[in-house]
C-alpha positions in Angstrom: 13.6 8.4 -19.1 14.8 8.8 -15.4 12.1 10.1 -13.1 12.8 13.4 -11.3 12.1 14.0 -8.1 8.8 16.4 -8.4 7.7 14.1 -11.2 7.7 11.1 -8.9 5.9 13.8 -5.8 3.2 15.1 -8.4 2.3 11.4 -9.1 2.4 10.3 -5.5 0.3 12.9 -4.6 -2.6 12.8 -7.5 -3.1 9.2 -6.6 -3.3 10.4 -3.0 -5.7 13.3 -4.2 -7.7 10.4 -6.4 -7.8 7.7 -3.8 -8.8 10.1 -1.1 -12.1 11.5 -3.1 -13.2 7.9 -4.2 -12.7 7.2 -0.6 -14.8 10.5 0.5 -17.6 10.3 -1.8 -18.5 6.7 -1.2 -18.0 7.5 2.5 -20.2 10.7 2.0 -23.0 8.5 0.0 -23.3 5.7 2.8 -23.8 8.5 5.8 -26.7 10.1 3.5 -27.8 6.5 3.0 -28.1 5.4 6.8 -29.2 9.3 7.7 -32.2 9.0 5.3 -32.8 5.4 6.5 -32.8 4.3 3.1 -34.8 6.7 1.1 -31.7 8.1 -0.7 -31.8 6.0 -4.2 -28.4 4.6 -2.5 -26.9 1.8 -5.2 -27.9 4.3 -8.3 -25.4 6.4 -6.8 -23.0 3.8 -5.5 -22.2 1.4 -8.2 -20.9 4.0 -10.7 -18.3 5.0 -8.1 -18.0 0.9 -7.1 -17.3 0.4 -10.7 -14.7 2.9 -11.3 -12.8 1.6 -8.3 -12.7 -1.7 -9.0 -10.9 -1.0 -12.6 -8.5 1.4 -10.5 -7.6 -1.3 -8.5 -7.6 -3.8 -11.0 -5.5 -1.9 -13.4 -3.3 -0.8 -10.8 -2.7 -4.8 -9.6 -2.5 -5.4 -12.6 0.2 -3.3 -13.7 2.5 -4.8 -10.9 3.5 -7.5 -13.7 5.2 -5.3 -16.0 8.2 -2.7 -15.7 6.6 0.9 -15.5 8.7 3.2 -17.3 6.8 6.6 -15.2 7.9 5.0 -11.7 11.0 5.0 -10.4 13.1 1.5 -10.9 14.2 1.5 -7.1 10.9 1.2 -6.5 10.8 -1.8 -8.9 13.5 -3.7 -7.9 11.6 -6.7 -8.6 12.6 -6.2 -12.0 16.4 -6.0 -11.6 17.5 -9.6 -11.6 21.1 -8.9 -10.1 22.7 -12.7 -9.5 26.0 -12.3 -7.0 27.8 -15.4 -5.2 28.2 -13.4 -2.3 25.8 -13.8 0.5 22.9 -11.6 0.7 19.6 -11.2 3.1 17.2 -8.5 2.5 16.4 -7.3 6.1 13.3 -8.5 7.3 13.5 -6.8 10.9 9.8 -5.9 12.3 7.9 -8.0 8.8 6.2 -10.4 11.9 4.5 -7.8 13.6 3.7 -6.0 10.4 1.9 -9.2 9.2 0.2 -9.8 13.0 -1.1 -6.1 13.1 -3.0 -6.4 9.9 -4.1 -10.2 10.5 -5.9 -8.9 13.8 -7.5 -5.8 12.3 -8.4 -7.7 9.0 -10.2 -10.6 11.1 -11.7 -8.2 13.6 -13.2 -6.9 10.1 -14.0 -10.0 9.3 -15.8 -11.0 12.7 -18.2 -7.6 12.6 -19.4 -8.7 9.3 -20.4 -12.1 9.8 -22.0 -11.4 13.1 -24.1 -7.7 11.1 -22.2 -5.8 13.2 -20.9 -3.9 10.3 -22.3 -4.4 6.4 -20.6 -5.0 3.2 -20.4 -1.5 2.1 -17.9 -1.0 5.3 -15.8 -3.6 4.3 -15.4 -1.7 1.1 -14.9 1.4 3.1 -12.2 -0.2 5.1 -10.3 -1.0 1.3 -10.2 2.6 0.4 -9.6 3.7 3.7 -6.4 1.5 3.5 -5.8 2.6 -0.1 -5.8 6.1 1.4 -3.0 5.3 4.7 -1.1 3.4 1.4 0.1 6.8 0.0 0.3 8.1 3.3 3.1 5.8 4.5 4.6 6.2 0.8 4.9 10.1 1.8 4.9 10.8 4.8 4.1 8.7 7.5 4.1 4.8 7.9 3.9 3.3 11.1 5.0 0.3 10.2 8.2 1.6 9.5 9.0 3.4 12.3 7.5 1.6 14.9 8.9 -2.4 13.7 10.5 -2.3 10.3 12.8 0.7 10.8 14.2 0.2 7.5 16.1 3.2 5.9 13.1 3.9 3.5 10.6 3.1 0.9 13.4 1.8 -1.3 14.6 -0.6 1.0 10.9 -1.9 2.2 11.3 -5.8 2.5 7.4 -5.6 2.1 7.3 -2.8 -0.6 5.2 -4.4 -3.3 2.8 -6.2 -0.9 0.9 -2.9 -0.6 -2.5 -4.2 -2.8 -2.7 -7.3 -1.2 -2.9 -5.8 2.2 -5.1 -3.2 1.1 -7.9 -5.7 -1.0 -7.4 -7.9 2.2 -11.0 -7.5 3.6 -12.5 -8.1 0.4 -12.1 -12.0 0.9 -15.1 -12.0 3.1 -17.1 -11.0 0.2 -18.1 -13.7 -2.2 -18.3 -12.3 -5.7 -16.5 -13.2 -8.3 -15.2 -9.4 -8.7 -14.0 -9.3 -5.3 -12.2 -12.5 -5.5 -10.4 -12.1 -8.7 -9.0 -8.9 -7.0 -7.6 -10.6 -4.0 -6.0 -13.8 -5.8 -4.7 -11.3 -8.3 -3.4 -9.2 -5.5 -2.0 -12.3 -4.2 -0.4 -13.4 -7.3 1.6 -10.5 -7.0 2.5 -10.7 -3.6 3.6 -14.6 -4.7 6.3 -13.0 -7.7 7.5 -10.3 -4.9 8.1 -13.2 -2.7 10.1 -15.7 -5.8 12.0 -12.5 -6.9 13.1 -12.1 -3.3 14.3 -15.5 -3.0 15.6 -16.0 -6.2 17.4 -12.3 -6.6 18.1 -11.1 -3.2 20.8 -9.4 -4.2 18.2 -6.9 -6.1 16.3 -6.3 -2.8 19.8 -5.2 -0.8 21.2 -1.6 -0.7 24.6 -3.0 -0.7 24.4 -5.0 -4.5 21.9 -3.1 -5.8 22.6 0.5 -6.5 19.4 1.7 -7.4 18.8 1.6 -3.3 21.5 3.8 -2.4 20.5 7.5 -1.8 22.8 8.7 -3.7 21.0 6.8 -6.7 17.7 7.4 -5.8 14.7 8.5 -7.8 12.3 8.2 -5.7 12.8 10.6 -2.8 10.0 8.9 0.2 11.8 10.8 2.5 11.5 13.7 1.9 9.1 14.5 4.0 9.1 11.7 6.1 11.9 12.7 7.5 10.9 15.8 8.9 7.9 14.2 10.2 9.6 11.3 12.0 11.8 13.6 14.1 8.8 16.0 14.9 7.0 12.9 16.4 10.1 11.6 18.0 10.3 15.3 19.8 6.6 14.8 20.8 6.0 11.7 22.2 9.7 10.2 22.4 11.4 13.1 23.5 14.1 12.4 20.7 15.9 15.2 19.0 15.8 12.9 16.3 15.4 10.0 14.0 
């Protein structure tokens, strides 16, 4: 069944929606917790929420493995196996600073915990407060991608499906074996993007893979990006546009 454009918004969006209230109420529960200097019964009312995130997450990593028949294929290109002679590089313009950036904030995260700056219930916060800017750079604004990658769009993302890892990143520093198994599944993942790119790259470029070409596309990332990259380019570029 192909997936329409609102189809693939409305689901964009109710993981936005669901990502961003997890991401509220646990921040909502900590401030009571530090406010009240502990008197608020603070774990009765954590774990539940803990709990329910971590098989969101888990199911959602999980699911990277197989084909998902309510997602668009472009955005699953993974999957496609094309096998050309012809030569073929998926672009990998900005991907080293992308990988710096989030090395530097994801130590600096690291660093504050070890030295009690900041405690373990901020380094979840930090997960689901990356979980949140996920769907935001999937809609309507992703930094990376303007500012290094400048790749056409979500389709064409050399670093598409690397999204969980980078967002369960900071959960390394904690040692449990919950947190763990989500990282080195996370990373599992990133491992079969990263064989599929350099056993198929003819499935990762616009050129072989038709799926990627806009005229094809099912997945429609720009469409309000688009309108968002020229209005900052007006404001602090003082481009007319994109």
């Amino acid at each position: 069944m192909m997936m329409t454009r609102n189809n693939c918004t409305q689901r964009y969006i109710a993981k936005l929606a669901a990502r961003g209230i997890i991401f509220i109420l646990f921040l909502f529960i900590y401030i009571i917790n530090r406010v009240s200097n502990g008197i608020f019964v603070f774990k009765a009312y954590y774990y539940p929420f803990l709990i329910l995130a971590y098989l969101i997450f888990f199911c959602e990593t999980a699911g990277r493995f197989f084909k998902n028949k309510k997602m668009p294929l472009s955005s699953q290109k993974q999957f496609c196996n094309i096998k050309k002679t012809t030569e073929c590089k998926p672009e990998t313009h900005g991907v080293i600073f992308v990988i710096l950036i989030w090395l530097l904030v994801t130590v600096t995260a690291g660093v504050l915990y070890f030295t009690s700056v900041i405690d373990v219930w901020i380094l979840i916060l930090v997960c689901l407060a990356y979980s949140v800017a996920d769907v935001i750079c999937v809609i309507f604004f992703c930094p990376f991608q303007f500012l290094f990658m400048k790749n056409k769009c979500c389709n064409t993302c050399r670093i598409h499906n690397w999204d969980m890892f980078l967002i369960l990143t900071p959960l390394v520093f904690i040692p449990n074996i919950f947190t763990f198994i989500l990282v080195l599944l996370s990373l599992a993942v990133l491992i079969m993007w990263e064989i599929k790119v350099k056993k198929y790259p003819h499935s990762f470029c616009e050129r072989d893979n038709p799926l990627l070409q806009c005229k094809n596309c099912e997945h429609h990332s720009c469409r309000y990006k688009k309108s968002v990259y020229k209005a900052v380019n007006r404001v602090f570029f003082n481009k007319n546009s994109h």
